[in-house]
Backbone as JSON, one array per atom type, in Angstrom:
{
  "sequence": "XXXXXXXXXXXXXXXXXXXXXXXXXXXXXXXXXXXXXXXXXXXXXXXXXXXXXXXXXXXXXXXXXXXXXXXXXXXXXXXXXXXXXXXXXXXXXXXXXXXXXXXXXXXXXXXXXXXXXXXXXXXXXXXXXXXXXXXXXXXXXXXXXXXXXXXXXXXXXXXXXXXXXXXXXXXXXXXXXXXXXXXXXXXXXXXXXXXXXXXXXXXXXXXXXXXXXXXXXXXXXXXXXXXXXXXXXXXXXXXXXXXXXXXXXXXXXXXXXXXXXXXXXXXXXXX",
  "N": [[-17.28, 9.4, -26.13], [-20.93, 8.05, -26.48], [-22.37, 5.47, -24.73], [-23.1, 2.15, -26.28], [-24.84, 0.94, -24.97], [-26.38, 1.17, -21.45], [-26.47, -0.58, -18.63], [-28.4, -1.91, -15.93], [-27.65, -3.57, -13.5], [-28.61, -5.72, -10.63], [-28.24, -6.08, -7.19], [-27.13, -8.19, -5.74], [-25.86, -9.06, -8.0], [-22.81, -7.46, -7.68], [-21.32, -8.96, -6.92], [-20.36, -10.58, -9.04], [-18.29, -10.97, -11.73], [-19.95, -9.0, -13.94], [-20.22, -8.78, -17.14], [-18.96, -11.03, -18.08], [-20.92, -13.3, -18.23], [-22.07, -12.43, -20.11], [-23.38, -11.8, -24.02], [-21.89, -10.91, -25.26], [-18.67, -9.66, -27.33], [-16.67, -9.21, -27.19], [-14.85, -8.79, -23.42], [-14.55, -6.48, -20.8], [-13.9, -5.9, -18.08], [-12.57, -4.46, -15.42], [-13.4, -3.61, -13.07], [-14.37, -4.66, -9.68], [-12.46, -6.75, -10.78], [-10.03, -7.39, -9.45], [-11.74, -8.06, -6.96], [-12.96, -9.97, -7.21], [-11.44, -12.38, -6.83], [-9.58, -14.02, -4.61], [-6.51, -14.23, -3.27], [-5.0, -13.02, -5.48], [-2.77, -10.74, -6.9], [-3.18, -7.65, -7.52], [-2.45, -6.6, -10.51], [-2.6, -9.04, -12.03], [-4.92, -10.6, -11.48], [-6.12, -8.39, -13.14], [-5.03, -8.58, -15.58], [-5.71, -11.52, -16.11], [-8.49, -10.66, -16.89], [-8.6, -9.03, -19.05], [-7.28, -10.78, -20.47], [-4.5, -10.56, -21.23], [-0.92, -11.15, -21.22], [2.29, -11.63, -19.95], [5.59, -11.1, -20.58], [7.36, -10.89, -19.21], [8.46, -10.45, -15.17], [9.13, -7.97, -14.89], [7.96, -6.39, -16.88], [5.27, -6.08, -15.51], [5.02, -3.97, -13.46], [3.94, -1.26, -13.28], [5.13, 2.55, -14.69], [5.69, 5.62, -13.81], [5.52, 8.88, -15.47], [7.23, 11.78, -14.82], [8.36, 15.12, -15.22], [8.02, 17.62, -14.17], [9.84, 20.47, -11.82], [11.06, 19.81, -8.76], [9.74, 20.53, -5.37], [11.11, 20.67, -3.11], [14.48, 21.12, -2.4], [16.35, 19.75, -0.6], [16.96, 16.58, 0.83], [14.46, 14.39, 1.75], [12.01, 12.54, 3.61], [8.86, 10.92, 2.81], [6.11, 10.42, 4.24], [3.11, 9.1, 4.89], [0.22, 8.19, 7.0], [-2.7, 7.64, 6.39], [-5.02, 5.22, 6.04], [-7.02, 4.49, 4.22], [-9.37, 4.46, 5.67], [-9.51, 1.84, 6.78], [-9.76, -0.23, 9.57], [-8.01, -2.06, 10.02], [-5.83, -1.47, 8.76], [-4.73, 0.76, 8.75], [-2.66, 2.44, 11.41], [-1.59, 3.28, 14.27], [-1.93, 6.89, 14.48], [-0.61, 8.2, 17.32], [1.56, 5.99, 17.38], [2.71, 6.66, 15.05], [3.58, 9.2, 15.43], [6.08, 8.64, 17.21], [7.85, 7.18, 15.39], [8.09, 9.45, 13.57], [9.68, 11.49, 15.11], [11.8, 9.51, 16.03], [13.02, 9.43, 13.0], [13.42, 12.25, 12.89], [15.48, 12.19, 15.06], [17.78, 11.42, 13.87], [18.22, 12.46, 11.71], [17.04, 12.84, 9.7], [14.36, 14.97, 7.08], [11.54, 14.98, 7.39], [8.22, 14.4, 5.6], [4.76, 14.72, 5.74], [1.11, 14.1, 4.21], [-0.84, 13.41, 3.99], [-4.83, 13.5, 4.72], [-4.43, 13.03, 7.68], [-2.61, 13.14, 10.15], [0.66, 13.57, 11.8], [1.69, 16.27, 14.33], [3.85, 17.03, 13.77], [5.46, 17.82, 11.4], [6.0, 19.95, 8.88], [3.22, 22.4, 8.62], [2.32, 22.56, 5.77], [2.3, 20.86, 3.93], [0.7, 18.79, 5.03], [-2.59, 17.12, 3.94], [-2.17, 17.67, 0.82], [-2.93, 18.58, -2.17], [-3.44, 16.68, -5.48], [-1.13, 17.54, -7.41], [1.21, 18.24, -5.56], [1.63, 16.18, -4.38], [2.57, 14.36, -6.15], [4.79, 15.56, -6.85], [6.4, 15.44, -4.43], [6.52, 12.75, -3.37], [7.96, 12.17, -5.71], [10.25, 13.41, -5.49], [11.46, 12.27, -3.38], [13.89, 10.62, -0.88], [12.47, 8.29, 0.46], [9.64, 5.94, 1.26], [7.23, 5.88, 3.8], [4.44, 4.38, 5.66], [1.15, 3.56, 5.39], [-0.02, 1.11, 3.45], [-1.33, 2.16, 0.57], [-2.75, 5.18, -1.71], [-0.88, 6.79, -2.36], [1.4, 4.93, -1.4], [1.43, 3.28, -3.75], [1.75, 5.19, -5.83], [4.87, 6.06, -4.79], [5.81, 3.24, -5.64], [5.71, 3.51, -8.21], [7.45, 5.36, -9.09], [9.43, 3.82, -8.41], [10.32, 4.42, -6.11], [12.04, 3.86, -2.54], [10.1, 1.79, -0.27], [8.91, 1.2, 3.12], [6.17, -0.46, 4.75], [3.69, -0.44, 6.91], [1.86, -3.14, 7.51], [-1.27, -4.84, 7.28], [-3.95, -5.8, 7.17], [-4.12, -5.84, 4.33], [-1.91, -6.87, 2.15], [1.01, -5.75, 0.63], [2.24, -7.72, -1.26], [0.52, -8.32, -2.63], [-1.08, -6.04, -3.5], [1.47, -4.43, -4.32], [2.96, -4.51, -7.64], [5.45, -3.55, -7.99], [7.86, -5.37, -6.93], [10.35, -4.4, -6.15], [12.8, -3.07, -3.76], [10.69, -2.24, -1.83], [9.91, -2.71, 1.38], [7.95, -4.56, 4.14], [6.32, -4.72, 7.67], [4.59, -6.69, 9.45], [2.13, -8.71, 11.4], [3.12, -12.26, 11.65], [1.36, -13.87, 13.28], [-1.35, -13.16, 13.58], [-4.75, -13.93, 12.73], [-6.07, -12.67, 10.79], [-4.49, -11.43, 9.26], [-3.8, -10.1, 6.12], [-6.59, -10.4, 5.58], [-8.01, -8.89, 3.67], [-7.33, -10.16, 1.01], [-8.54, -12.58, 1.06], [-11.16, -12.12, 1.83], [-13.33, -9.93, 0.6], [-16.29, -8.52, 0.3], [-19.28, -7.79, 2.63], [-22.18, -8.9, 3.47], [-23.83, -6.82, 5.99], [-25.57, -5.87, 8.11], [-26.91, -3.8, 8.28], [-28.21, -0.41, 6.56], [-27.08, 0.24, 4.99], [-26.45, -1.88, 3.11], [-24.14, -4.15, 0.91], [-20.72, -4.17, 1.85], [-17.57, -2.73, 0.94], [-15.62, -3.1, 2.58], [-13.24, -5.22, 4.34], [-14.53, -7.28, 7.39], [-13.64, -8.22, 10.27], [-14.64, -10.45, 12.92], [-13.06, -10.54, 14.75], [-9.91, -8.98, 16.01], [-9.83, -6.88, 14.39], [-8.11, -5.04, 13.6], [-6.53, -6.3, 12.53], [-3.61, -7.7, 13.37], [-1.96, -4.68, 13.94], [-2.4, -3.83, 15.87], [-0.62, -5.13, 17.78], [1.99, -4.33, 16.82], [4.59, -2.0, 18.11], [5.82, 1.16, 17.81], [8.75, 0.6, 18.57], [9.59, -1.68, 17.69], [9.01, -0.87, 14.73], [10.67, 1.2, 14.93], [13.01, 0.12, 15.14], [13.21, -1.34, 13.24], [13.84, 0.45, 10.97], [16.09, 1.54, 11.68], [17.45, -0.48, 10.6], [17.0, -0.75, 8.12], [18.25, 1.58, 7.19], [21.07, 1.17, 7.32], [22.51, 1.16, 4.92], [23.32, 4.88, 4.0], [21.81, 7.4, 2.71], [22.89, 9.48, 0.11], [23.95, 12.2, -0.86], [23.28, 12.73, -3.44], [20.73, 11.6, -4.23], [18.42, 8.99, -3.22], [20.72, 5.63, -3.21], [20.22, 3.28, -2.38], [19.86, -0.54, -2.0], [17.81, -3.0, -1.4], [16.88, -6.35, -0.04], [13.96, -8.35, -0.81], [12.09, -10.44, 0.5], [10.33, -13.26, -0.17], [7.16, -13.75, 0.8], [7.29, -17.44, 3.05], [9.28, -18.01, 1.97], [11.29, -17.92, 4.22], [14.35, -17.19, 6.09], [15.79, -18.08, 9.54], [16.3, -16.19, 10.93], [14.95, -14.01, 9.96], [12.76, -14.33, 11.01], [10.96, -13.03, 13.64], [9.58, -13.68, 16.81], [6.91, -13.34, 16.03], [6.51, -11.18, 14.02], [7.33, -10.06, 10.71], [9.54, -9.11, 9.47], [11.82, -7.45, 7.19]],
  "CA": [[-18.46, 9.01, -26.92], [-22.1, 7.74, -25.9], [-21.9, 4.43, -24.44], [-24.15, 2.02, -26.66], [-26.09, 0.27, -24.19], [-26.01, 0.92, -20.72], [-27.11, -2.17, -17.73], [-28.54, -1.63, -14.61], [-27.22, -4.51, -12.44], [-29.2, -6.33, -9.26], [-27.26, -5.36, -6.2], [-26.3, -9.61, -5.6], [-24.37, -9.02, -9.22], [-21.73, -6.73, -7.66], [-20.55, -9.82, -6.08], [-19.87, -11.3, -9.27], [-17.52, -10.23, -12.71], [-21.09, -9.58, -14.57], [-19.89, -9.36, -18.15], [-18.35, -12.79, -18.13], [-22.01, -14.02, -18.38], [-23.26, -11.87, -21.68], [-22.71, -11.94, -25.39], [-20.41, -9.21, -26.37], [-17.91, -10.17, -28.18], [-14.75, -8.31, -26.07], [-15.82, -8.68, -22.25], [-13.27, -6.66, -19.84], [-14.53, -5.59, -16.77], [-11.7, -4.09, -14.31], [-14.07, -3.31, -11.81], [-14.16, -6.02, -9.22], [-11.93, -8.03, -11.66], [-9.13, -8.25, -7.95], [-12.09, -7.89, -5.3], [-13.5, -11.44, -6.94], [-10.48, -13.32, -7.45], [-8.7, -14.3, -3.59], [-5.46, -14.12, -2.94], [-4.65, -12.9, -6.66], [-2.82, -9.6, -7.06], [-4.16, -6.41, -8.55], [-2.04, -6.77, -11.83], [-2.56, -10.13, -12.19], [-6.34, -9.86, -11.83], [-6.39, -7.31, -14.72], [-4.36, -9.0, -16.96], [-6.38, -12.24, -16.1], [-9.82, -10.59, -16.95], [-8.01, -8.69, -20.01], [-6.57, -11.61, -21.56], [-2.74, -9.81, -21.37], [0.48, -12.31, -21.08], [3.43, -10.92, -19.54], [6.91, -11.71, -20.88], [8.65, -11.2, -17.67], [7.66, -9.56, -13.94], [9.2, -6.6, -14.56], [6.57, -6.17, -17.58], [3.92, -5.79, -14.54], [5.83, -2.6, -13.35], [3.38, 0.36, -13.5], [5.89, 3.28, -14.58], [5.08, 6.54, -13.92], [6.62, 9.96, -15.98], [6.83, 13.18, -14.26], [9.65, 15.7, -15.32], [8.36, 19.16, -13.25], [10.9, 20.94, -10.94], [11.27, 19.59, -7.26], [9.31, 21.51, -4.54], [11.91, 20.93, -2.17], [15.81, 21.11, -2.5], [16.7, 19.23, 0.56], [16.27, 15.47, 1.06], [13.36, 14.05, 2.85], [11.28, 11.26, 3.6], [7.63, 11.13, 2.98], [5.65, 9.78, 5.16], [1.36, 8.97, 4.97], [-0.93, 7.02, 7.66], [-3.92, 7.44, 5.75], [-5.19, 4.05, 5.24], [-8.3, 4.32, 3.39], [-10.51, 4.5, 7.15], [-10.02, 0.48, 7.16], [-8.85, -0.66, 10.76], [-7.35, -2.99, 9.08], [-4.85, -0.63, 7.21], [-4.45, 2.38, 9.85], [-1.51, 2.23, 12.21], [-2.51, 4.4, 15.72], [-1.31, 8.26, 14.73], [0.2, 8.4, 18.13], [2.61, 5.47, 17.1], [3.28, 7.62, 13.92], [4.62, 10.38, 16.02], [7.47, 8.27, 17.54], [8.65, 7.0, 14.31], [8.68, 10.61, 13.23], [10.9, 11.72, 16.46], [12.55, 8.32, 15.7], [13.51, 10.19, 11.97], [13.87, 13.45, 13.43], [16.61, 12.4, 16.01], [18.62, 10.68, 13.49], [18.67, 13.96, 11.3], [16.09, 12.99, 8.53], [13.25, 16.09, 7.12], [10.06, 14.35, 7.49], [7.15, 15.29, 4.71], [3.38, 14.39, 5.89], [1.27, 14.5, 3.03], [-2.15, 12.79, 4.46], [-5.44, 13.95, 5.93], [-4.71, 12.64, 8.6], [-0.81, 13.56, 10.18], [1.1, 14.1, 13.39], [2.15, 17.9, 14.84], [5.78, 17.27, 13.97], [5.75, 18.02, 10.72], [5.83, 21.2, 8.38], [1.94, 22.34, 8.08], [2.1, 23.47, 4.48], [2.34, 19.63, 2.93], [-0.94, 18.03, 5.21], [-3.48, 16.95, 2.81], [-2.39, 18.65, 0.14], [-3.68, 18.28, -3.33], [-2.65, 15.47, -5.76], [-0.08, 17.8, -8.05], [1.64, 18.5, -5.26], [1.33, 14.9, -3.74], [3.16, 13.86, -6.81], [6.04, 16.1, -6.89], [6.94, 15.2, -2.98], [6.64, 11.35, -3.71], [8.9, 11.96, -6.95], [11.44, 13.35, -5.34], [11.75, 11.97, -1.98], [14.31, 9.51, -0.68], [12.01, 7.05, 0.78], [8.19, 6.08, 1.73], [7.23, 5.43, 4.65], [3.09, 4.44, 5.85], [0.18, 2.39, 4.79], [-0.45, 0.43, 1.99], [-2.33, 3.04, 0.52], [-2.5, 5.56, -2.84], [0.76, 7.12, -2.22], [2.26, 4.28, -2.09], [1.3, 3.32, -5.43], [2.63, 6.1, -6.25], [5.71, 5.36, -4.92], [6.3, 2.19, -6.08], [5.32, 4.25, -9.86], [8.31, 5.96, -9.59], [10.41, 3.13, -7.77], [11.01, 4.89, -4.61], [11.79, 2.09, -1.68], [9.06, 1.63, 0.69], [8.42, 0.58, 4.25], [5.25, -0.17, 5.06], [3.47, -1.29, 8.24], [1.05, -4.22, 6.45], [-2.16, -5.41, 7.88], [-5.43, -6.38, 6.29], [-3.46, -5.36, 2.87], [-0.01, -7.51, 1.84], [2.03, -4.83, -0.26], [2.9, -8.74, -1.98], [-0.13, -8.74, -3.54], [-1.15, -4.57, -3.89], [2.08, -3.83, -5.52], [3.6, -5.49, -8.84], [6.71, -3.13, -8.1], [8.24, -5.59, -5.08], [11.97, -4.08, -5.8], [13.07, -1.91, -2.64], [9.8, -2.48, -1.03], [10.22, -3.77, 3.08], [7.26, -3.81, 5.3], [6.28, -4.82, 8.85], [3.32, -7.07, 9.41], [2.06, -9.48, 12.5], [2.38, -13.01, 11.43], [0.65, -14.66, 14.2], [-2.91, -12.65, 13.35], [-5.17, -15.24, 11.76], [-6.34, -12.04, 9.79], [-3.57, -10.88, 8.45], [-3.99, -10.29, 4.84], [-8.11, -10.26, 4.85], [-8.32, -8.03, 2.11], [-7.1, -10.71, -0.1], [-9.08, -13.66, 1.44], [-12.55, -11.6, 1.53], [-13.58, -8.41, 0.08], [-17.53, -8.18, 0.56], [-19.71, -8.24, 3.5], [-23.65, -8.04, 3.43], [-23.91, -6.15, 7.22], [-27.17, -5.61, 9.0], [-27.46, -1.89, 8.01], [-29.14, 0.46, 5.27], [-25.6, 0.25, 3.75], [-26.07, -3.33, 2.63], [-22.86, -4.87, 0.92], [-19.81, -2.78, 2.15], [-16.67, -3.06, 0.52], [-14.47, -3.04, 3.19], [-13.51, -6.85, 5.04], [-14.39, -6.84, 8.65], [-13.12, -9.06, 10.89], [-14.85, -10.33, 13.79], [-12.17, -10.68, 15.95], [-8.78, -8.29, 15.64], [-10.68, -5.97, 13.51], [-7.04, -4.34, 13.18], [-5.17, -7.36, 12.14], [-2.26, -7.44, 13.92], [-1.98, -4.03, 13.92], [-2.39, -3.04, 17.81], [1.08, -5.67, 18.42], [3.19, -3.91, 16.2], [4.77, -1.07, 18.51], [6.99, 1.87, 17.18], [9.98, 0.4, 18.69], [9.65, -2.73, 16.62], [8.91, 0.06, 13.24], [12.18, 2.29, 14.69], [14.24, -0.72, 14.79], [13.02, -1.37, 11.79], [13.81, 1.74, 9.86], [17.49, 1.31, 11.76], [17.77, -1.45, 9.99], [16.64, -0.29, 6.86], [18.87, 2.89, 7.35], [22.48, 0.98, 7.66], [23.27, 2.04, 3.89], [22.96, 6.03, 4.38], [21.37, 8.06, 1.91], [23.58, 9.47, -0.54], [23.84, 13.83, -1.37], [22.53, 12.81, -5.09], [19.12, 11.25, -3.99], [18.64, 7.27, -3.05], [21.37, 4.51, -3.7], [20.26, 1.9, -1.82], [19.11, -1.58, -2.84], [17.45, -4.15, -0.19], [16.78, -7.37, -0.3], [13.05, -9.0, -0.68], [12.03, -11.52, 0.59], [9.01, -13.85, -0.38], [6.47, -14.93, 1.98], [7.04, -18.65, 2.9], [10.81, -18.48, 2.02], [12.09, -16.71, 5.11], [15.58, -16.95, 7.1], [14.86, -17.9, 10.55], [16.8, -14.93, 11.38], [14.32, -13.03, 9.9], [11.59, -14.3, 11.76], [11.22, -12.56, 15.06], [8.54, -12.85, 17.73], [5.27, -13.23, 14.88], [6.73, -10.11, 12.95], [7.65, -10.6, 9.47], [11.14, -8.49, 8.64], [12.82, -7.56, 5.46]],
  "C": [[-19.45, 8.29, -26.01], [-21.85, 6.53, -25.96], [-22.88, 3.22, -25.82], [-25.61, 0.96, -26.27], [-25.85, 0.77, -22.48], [-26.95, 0.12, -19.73], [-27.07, -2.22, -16.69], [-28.3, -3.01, -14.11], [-28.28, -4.68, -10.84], [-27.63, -5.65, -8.38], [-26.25, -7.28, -6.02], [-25.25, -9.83, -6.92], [-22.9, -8.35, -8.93], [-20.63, -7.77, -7.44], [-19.72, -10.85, -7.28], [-18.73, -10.08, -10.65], [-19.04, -10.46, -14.03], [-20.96, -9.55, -15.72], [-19.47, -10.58, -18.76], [-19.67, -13.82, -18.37], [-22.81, -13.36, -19.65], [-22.31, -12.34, -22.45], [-21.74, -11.77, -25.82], [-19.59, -10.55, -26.39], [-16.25, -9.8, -27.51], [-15.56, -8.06, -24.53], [-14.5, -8.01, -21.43], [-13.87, -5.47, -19.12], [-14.05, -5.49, -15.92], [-11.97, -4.48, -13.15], [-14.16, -4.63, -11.02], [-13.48, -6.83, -9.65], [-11.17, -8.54, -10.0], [-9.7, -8.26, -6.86], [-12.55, -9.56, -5.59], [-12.51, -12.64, -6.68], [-9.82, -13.32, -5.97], [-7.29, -14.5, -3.75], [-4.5, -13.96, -4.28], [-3.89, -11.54, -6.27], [-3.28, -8.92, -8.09], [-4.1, -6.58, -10.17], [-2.64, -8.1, -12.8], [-3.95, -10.61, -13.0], [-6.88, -9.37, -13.1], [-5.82, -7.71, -15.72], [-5.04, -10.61, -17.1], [-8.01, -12.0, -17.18], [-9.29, -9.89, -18.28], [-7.24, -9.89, -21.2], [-4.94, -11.49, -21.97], [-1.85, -10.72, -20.61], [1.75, -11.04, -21.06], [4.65, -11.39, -20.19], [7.45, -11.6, -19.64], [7.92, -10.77, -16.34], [8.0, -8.44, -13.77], [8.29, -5.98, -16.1], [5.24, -5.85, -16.75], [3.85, -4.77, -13.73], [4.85, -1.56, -14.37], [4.9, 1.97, -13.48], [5.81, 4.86, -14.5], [5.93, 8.01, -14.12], [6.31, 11.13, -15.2], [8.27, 14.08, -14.31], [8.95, 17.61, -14.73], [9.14, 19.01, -12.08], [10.6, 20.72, -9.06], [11.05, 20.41, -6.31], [10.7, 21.97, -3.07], [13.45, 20.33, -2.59], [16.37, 19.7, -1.39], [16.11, 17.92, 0.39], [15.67, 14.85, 1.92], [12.85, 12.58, 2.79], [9.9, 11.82, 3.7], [6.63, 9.92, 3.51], [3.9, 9.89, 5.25], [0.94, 8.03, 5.59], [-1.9, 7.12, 7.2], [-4.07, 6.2, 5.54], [-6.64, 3.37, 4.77], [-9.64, 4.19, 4.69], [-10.43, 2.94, 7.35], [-9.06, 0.37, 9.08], [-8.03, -1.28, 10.52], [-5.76, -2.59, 8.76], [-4.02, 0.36, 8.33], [-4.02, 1.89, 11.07], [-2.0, 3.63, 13.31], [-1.34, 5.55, 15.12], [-0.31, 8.63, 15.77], [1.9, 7.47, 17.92], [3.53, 6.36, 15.61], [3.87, 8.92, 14.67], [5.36, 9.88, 16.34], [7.88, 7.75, 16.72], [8.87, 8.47, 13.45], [10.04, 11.28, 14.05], [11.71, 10.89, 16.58], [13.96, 9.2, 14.74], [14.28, 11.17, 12.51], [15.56, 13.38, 13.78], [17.87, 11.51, 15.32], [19.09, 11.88, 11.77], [17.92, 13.75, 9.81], [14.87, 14.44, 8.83], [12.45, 14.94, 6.92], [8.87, 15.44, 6.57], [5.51, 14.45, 5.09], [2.49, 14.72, 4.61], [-0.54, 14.11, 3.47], [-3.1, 14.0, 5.15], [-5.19, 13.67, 7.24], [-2.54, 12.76, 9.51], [-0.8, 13.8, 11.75], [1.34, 15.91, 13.49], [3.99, 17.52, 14.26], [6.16, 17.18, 12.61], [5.46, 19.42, 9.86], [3.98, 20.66, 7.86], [2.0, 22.37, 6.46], [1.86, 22.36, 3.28], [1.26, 18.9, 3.4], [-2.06, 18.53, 4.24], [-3.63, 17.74, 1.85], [-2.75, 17.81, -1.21], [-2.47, 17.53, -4.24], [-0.94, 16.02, -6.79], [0.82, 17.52, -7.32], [2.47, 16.61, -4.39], [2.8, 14.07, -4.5], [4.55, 14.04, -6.84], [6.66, 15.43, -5.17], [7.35, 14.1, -2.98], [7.85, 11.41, -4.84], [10.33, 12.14, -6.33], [12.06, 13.03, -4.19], [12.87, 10.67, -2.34], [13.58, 8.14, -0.75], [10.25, 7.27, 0.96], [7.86, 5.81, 2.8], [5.33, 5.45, 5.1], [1.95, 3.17, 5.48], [0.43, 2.37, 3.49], [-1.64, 1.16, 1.25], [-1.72, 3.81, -1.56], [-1.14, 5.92, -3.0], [1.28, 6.07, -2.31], [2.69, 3.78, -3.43], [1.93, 4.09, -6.25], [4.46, 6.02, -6.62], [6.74, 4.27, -5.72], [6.43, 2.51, -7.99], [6.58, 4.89, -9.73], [9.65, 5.09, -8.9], [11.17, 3.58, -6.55], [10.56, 3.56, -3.02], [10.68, 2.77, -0.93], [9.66, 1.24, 1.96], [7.18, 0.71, 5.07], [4.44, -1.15, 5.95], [1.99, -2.16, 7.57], [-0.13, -4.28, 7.8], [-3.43, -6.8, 7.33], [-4.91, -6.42, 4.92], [-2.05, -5.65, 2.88], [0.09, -6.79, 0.61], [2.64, -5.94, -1.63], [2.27, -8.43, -3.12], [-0.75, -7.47, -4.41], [-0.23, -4.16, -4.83], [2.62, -4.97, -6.36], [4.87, -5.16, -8.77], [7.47, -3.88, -6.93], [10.14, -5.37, -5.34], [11.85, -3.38, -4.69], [11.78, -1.84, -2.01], [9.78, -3.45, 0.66], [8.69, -3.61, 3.85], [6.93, -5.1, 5.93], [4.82, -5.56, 9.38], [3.42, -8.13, 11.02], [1.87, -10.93, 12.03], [1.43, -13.9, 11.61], [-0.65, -14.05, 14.09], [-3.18, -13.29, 12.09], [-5.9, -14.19, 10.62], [-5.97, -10.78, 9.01], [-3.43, -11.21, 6.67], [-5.61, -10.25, 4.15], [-8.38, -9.65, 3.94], [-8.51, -9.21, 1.2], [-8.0, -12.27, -0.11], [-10.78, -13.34, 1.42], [-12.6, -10.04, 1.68], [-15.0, -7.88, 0.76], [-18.41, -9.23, 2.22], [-21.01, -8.19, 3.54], [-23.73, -7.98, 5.57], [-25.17, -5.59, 7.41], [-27.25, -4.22, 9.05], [-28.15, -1.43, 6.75], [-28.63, 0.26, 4.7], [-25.68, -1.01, 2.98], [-24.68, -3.77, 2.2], [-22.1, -3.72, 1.63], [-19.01, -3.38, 1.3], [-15.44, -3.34, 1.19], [-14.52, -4.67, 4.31], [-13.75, -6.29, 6.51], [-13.98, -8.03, 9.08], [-13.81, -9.27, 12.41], [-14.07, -10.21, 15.39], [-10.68, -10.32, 15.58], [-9.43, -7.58, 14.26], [-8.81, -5.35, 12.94], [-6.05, -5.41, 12.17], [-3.9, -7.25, 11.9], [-1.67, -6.36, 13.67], [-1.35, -3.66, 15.37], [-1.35, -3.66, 18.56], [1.89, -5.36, 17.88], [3.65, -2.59, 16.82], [5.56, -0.33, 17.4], [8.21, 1.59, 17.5], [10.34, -0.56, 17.92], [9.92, -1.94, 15.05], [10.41, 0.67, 13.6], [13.22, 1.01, 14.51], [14.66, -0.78, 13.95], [14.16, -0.88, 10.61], [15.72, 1.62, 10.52], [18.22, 0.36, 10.78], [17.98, -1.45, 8.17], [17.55, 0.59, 6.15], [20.41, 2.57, 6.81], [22.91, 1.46, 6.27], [22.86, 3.36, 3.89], [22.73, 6.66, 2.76], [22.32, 8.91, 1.25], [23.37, 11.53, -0.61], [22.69, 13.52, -2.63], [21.24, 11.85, -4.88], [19.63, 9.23, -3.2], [19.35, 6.73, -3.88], [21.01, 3.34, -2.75], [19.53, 1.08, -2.01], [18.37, -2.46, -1.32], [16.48, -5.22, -1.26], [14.89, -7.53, -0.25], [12.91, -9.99, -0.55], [10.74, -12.39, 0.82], [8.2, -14.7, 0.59], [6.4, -16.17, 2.21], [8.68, -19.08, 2.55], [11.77, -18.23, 2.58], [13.29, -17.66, 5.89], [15.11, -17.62, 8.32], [15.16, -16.4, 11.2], [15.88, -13.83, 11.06], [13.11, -12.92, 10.43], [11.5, -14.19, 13.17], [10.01, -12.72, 15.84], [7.25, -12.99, 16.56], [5.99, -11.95, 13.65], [7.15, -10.74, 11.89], [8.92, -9.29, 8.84], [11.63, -8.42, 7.44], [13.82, -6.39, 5.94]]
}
């Protein structure tokens, strides 16, 4: 149906939640609801600007149904570096080939699924379209990549994660943090920018952007996280072995600020 007003906005309003300042009578305004709000997560955000009370945290658990037939028989891992073009987000491709050859030589199928992919995987699954996207994610073992749509995905159908963090904490992106592990730098002072600042006004035509920049480690802590640190990783990750009848394995989470020392290695952040 036809909307019954619609409200052209100044460009300095994007910056704020601009319903929250009119009449109406029911104000809920998604949009920007988790780019204004710092170090909030997504859910949180939306159920903030919605007015919605949780009974528990697994009430914040996006669940997602999908009962078509499994493209592939065989069990795999799916694997996406896409990370939305932020530097921030996007792990060097070349390091994504030795955690594939990592997989490989330990007798996992590897599924690429991104624009953006190594040579060492079957062509027929790069950037393919979202049906297909879905089915691969549904029935895969594991995830493996950025903090990105797929994962979301993921975490929608409760398949574990491991994901190499940057500019974007998976703490605060996903609401699903069961079976979720990933790999971040803690010693980069802009680790986590996403959640600390969203908007930038930048000396171009583009005016605001949406994406944080960082003047210094544009990657945040990105470019010190090698693949031998990620294969260890994934060794680590690995020690309960994947089962004939799909994933059984549980892992531990563990909340930023309440860590082991054992788990703190070198700046990395371990699960």
């Amino acid at each position: 149906s036809k909307p019954d007003e619609v409200v052209i906005i100044e460009e300095k309003e994007i910056l704020e939640d601009y319903l929250s300042s009119t009449d109406n009578q029911l104000c809920i305004d998604l949009d920007l609801s988790y780019e204004s709000r710092f170090e909030t997560s997504f859910i949180d955000a939306y159920a903030e600007v919605s007015c919605v009370d949780f009974d528990n945290s697994q009430d914040k658990k996006p669940k997602l149904v999908y009962d078509k037939e499994r493209l592939i028989d065989d069990n795999y891992i799916v694997l996406c570096v896409d990370g939305s073009m932020w530097p921030g987000k996007t792990w060097p491709i070349s390091h994504y080939e030795d955690v594939v050859s990592h997989l490989h030589s330990k007798g996992y199928k590897v599924i690429e699924t991104g624009k953006t992919h190594t040579s060492l995987t079957p062509k027929e699954y790069h950037n393919c379209d979202f049906d297909t996207l879905l089915n691969l994610i549904k029935y895969s073992d594991f995830y493996i990549g950025a903090d990105n749509g797929p994962m979301h995905i993921a975490r929608g159908f409760d398949i574990p994660c491991v994901i190499i963090a940057g500019a974007a904490l998976p703490y605060y992106t996903s609401p699903n943090r069961d079976n979720i592990v990933y790999i971040q730098n803690n010693k980069s002072k802009n680790l986590g920018l996403k959640h600390r600042q969203f908007f930038n006004k930048v000396d171009t035509e583009l005016g605001y952007t949406f994406v944080p920049m960082a003047q210094e480690d544009p990657e945040c802590g990105l470019k010190q996280i090698t693949p031998d640190i990620v294969n260890n990783f994934i060794d680590r990750f690995l020690d309960i072995p994947i089962s004939p009848n799909g994933n059984e394995m549980e892992y531990a989470f563990n909340i930023y600020g309440n860590l082991r020392d054992s788990d703190y290695t070198e700046g990395y952040f371990y699960y």
